[in-house]
Structures are given as C-alpha cells and as structure tokens.
N, CA, C and O atoms as a GROMACS GRO file, in nm:
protein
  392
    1UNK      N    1  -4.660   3.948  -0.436
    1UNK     CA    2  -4.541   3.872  -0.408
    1UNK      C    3  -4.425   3.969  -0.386
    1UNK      O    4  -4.392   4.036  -0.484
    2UNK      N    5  -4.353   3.989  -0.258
    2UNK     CA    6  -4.258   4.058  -0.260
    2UNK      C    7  -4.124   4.063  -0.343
    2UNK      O    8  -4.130   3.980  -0.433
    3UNK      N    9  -4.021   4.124  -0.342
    3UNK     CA   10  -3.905   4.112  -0.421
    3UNK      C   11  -3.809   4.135  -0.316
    3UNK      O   12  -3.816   4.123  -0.194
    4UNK      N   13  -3.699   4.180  -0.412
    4UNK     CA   14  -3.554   4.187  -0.362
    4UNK      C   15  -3.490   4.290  -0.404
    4UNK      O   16  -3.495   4.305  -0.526
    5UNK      N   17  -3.418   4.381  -0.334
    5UNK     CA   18  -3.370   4.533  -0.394
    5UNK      C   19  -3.222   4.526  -0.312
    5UNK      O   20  -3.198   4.521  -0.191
    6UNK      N   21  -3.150   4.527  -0.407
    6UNK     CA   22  -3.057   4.505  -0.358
    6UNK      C   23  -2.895   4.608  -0.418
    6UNK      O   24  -2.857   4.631  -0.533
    7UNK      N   25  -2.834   4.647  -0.286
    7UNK     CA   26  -2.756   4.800  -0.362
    7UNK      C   27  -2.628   4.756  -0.298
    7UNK      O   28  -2.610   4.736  -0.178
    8UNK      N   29  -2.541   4.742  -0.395
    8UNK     CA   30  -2.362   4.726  -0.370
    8UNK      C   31  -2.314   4.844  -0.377
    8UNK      O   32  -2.376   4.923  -0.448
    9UNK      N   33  -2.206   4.887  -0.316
    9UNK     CA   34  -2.128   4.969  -0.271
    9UNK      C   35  -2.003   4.968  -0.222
    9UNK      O   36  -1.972   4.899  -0.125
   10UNK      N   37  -1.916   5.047  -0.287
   10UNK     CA   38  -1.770   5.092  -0.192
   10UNK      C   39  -1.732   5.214  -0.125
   10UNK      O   40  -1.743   5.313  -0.196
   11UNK      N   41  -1.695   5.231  -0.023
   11UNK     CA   42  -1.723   5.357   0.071
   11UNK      C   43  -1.539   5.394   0.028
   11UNK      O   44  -1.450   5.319  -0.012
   12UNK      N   45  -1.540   5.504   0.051
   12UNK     CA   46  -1.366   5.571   0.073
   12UNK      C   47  -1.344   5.520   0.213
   12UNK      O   48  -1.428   5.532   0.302
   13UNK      N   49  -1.213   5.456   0.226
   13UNK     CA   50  -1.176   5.364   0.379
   13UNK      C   51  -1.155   5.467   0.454
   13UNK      O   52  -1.124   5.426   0.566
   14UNK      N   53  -1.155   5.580   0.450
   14UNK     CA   54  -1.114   5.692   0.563
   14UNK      C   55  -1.224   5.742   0.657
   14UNK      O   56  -1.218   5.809   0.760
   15UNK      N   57  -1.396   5.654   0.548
   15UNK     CA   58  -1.498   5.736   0.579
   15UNK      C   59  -1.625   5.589   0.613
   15UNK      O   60  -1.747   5.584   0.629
   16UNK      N   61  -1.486   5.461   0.612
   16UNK     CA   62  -1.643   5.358   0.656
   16UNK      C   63  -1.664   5.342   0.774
   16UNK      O   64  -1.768   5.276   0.790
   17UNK      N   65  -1.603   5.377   0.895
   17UNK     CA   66  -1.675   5.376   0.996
   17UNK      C   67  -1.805   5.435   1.042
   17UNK      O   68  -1.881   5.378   1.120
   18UNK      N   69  -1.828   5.563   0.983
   18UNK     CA   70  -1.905   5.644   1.017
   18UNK      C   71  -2.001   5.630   0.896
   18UNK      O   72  -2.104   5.691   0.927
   19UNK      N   73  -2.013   5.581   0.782
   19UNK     CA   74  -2.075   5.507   0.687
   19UNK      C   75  -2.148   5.375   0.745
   19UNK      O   76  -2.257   5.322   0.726
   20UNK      N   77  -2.092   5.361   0.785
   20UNK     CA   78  -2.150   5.219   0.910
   20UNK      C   79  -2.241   5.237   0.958
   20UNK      O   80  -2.353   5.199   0.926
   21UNK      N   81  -2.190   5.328   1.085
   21UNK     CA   82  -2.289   5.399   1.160
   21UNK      C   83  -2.442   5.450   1.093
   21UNK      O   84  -2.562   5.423   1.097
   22UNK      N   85  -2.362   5.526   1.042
   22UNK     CA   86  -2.463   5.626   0.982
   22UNK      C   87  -2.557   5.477   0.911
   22UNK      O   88  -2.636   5.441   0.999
   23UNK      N   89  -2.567   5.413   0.820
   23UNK     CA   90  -2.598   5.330   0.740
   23UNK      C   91  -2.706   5.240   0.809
   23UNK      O   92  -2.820   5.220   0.764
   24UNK      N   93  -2.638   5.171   0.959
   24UNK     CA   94  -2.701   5.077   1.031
   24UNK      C   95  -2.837   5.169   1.124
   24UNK      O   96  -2.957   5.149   1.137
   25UNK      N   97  -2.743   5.274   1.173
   25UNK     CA   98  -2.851   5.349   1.294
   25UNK      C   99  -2.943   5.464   1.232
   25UNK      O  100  -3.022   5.527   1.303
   26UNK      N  101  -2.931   5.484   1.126
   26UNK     CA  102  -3.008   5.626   1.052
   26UNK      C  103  -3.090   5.562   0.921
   26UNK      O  104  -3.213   5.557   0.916
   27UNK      N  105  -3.006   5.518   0.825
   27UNK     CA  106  -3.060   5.509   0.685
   27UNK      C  107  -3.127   5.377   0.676
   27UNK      O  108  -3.204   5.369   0.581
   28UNK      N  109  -3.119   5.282   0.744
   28UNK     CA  110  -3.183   5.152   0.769
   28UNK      C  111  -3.342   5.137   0.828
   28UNK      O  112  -3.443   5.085   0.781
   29UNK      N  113  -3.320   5.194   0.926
   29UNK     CA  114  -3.420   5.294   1.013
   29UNK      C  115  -3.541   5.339   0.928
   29UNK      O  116  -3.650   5.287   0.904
   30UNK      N  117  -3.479   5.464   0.888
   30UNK     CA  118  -3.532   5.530   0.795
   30UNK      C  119  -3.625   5.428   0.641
   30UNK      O  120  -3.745   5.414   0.616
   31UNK      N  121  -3.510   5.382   0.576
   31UNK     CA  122  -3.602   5.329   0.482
   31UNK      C  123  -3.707   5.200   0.529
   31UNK      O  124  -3.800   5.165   0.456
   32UNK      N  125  -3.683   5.143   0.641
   32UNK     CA  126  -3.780   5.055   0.686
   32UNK      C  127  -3.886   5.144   0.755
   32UNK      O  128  -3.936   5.076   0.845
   33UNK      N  129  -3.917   5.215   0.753
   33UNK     CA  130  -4.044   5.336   0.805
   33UNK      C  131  -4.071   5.390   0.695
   33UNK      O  132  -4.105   5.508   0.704
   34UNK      N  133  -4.068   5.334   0.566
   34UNK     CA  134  -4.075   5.374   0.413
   34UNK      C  135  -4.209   5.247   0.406
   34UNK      O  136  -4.186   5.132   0.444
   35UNK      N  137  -4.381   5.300   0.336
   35UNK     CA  138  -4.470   5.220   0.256
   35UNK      C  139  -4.369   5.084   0.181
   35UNK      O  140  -4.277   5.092   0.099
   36UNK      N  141  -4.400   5.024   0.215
   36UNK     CA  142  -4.332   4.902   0.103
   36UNK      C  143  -4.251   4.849   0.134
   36UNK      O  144  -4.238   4.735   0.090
   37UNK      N  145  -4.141   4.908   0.238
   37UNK     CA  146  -4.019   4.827   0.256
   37UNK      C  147  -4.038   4.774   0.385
   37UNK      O  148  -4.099   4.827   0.477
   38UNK      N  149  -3.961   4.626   0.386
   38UNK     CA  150  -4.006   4.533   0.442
   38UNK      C  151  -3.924   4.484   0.544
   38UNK      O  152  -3.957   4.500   0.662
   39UNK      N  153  -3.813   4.421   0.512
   39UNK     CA  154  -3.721   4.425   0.558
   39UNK      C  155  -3.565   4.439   0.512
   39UNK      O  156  -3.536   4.461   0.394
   40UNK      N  157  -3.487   4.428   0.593
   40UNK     CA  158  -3.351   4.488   0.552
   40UNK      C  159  -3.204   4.396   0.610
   40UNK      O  160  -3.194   4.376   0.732
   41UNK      N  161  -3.112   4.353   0.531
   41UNK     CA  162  -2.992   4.328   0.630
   41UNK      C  163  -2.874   4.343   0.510
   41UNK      O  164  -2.898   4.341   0.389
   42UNK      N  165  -2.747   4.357   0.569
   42UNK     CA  166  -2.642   4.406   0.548
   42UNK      C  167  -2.536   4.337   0.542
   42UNK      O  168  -2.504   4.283   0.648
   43UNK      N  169  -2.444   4.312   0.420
   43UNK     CA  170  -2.310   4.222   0.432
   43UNK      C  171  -2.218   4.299   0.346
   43UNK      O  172  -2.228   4.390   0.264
   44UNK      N  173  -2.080   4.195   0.422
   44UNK     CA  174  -1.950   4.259   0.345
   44UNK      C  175  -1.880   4.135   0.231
   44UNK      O  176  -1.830   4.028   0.266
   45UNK      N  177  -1.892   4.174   0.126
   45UNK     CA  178  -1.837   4.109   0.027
   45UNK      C  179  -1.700   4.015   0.066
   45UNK      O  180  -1.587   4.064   0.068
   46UNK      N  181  -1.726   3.884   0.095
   46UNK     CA  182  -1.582   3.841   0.082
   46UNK      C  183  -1.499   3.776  -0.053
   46UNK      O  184  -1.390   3.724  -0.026
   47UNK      N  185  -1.526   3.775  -0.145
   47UNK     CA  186  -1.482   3.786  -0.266
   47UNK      C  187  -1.541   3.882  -0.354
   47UNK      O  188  -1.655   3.922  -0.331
   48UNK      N  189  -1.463   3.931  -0.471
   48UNK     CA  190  -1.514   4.037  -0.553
   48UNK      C  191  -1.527   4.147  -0.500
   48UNK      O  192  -1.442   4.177  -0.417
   49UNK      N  193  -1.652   4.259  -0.533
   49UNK     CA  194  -1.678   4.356  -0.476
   49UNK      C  195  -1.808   4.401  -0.564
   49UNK      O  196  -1.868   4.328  -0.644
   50UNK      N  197  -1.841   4.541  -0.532
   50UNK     CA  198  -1.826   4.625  -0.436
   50UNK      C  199  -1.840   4.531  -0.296
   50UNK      O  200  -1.899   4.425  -0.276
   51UNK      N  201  -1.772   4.604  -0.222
   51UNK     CA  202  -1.714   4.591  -0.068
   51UNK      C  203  -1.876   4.550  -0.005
   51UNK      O  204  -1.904   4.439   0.039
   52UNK      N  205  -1.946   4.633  -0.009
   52UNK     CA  206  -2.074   4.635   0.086
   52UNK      C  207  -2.179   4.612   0.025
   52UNK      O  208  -2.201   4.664  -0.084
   53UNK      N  209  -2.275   4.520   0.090
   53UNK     CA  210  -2.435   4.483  -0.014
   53UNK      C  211  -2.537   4.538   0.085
   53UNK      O  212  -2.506   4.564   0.201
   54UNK      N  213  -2.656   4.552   0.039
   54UNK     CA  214  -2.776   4.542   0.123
   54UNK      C  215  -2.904   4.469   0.075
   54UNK      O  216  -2.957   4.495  -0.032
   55UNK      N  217  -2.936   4.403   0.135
   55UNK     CA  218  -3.047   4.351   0.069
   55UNK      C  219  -3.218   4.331   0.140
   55UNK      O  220  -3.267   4.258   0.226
   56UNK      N  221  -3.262   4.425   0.064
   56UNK     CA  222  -3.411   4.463   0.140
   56UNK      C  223  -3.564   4.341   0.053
   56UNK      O  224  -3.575   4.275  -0.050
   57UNK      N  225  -3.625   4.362   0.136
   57UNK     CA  226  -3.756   4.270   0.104
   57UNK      C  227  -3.810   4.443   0.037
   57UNK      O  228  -3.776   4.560   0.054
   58UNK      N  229  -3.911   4.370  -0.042
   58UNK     CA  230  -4.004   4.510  -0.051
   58UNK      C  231  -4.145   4.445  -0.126
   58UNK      O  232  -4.132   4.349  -0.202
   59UNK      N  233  -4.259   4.495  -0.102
   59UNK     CA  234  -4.335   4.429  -0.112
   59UNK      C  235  -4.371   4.476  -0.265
   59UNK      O  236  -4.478   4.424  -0.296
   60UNK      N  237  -4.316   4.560  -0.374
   60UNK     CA  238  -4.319   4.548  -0.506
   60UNK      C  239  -4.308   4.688  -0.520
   60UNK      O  240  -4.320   4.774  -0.432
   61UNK      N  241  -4.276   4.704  -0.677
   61UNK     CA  242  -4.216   4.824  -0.728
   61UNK      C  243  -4.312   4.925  -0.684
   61UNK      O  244  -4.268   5.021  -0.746
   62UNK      N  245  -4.354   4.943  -0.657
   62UNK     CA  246  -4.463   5.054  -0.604
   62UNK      C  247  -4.423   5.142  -0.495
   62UNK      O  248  -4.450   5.261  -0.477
   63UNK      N  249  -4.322   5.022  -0.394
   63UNK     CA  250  -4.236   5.088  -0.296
   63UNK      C  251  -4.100   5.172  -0.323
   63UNK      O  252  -4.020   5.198  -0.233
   64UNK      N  253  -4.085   5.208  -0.450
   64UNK     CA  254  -4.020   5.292  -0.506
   64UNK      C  255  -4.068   5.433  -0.496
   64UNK      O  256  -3.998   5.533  -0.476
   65UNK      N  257  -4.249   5.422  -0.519
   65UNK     CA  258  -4.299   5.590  -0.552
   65UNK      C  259  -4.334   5.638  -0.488
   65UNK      O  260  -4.380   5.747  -0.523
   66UNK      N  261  -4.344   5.593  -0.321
   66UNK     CA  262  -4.405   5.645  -0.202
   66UNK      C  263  -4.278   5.821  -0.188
   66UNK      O  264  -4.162   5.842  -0.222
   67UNK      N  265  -4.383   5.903  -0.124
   67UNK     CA  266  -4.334   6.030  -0.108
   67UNK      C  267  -4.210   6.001  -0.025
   67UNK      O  268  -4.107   6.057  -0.065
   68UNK      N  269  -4.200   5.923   0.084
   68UNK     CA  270  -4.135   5.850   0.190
   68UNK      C  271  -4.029   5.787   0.165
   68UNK      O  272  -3.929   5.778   0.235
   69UNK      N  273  -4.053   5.736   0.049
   69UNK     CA  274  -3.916   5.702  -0.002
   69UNK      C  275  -3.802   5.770  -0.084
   69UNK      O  276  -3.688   5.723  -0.080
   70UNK      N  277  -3.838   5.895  -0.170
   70UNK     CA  278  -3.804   5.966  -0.223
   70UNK      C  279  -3.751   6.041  -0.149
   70UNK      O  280  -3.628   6.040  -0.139
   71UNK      N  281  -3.814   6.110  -0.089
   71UNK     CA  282  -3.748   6.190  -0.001
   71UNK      C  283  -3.602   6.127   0.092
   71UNK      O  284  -3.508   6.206   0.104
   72UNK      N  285  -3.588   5.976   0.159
   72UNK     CA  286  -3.466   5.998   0.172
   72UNK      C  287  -3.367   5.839   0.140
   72UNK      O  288  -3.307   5.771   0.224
   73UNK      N  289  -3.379   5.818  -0.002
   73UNK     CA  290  -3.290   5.758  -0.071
   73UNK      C  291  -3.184   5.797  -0.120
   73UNK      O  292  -3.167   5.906  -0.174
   74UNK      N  293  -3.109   5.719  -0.109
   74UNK     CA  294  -2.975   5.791  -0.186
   74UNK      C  295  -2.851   5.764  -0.032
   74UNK      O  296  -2.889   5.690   0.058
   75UNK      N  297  -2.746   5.816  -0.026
   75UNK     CA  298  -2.642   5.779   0.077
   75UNK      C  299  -2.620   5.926   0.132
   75UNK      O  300  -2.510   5.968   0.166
   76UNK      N  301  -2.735   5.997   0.135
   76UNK     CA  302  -2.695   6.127   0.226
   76UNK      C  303  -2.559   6.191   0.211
   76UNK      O  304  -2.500   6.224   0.108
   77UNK      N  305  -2.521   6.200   0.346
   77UNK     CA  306  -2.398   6.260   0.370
   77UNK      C  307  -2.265   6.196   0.270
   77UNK      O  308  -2.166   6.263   0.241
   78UNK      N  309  -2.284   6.075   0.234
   78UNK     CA  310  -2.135   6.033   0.224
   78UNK      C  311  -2.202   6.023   0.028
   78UNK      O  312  -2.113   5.954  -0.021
   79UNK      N  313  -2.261   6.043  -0.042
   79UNK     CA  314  -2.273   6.091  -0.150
   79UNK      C  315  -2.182   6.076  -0.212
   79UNK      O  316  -2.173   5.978  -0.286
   80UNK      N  317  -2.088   6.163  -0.204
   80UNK     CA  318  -1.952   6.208  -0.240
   80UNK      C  319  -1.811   6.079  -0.236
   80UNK      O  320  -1.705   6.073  -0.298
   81UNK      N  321  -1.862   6.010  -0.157
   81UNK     CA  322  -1.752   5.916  -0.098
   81UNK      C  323  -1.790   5.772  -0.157
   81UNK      O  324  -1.722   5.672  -0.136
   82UNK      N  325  -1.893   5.773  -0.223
   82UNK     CA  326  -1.946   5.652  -0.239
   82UNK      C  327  -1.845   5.623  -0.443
   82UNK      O  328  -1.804   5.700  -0.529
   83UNK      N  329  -1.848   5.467  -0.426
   83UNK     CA  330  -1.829   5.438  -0.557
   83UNK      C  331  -1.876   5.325  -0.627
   83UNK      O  332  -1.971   5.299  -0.553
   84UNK      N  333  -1.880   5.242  -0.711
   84UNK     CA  334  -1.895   5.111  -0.767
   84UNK      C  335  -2.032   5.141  -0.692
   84UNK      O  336  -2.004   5.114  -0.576
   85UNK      N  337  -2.158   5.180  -0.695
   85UNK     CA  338  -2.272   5.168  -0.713
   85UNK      C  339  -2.325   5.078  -0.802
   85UNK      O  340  -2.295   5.083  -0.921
   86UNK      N  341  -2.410   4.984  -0.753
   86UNK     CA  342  -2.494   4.914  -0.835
   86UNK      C  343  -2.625   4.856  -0.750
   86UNK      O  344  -2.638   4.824  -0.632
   87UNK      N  345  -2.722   4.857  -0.872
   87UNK     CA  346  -2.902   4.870  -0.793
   87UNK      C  347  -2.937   4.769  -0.870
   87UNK      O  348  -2.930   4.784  -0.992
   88UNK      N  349  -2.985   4.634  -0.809
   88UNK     CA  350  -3.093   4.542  -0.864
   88UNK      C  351  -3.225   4.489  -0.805
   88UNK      O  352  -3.255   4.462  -0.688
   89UNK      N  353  -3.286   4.483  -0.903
   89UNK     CA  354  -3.402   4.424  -0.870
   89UNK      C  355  -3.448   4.302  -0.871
   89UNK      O  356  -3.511   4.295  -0.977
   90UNK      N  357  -3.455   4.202  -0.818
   90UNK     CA  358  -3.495   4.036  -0.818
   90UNK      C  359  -3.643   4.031  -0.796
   90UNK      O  360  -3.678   4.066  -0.683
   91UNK      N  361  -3.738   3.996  -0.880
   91UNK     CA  362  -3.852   3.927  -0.858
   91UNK      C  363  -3.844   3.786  -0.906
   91UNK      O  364  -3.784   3.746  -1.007
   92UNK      N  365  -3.931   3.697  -0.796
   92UNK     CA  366  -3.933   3.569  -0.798
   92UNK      C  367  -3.970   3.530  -0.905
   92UNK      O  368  -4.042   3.608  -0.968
   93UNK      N  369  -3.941   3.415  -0.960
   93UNK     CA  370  -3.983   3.337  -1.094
   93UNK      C  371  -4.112   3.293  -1.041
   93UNK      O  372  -4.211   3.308  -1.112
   94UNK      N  373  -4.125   3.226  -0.893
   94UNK     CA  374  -4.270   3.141  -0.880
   94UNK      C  375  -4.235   3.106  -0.744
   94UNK      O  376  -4.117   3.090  -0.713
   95UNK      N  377  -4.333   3.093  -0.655
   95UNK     CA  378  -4.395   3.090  -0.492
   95UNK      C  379  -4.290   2.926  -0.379
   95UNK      O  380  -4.262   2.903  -0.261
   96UNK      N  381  -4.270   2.856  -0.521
   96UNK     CA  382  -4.233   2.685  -0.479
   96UNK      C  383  -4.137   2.731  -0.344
   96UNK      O  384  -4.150   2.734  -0.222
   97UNK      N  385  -4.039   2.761  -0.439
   97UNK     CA  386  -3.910   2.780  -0.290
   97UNK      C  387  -3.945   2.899  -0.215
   97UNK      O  388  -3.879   2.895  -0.111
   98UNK      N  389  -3.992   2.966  -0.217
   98UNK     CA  390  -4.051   3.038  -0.092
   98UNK      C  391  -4.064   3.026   0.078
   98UNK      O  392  -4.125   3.113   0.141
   0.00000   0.00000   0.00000
C-alpha cells in the first residue's frame, strides 16, 4: 500500500525563483527516477506556513534506502537558504477511501 511523504518549506525570497526552477525542472525529476517514488506535486501554502509543500506518493518506506535516493535528497544548492523544514510521513489507516 503506498504512502505519503510530504516536506514543507520556506525558501529566503531573494532565492525562490530559482528554488522553483531548480525544484520543478531538476529535483522533481530526479527524485521521481528514484526505486519507490511514485509520484509528485507541489503547492504554496495559503494560510499558515511553511510557504511551500510537496507531496509525493511512494510506494513504502523502503523508498527511503535505495542508493538513488540517498544520493540526491536534501535541497542541493539552496541548503543554506532553506528554513522551517518539516518531513512527514502518512500511511493509510485502510484501502476504503482509496
């Protein structure tokens, strides 16, 4: 049964355009050519925050330990620029609403 991996974020405003970029055309890319991960899409917080979500399918924790994924998780270049990080994991209670 797949899950839900899901990573909030606030970028420094001087540096989200190219966080964008980079995010939609490189790192999206990338982790969907990752064992396990499934699919992927992207929103902007309109209440609360962090500012930016992502929320990926993955077909179970296992898609964590692939070599493939390790190698390039994390926010690369903008590392440094990133803040209010937060990582969850949702597995389904049961198949009904599916």
């Amino acid at each position: 049964m797949s899950m839900q991996h899901i990573v909030f974020v606030d970028i420094e405003p001087d540096k989200e355009a190219d966080f964008n970029d980079w995010y939609d055309n490189i790192h999206v890319p990338e982790i969907l050519a990752c064992p396990g991960w499934l699919k992927a899409s992207r929103y902007v917080c309109t209440e609360g925050g962090p500012k930016y979500a992502a929320v990926y399918e993955i077909e179970g924790p296992q898609a964590y330990e692939t070599p493939e994924f390790n190698a390039i998780k994390g926010f690369g270049p903008f590392s440094q620029y990133i803040s209010n990080f937060r990582r969850i994991c949702l597995a389904p209670i049961n198949e009904r609403h599916l």
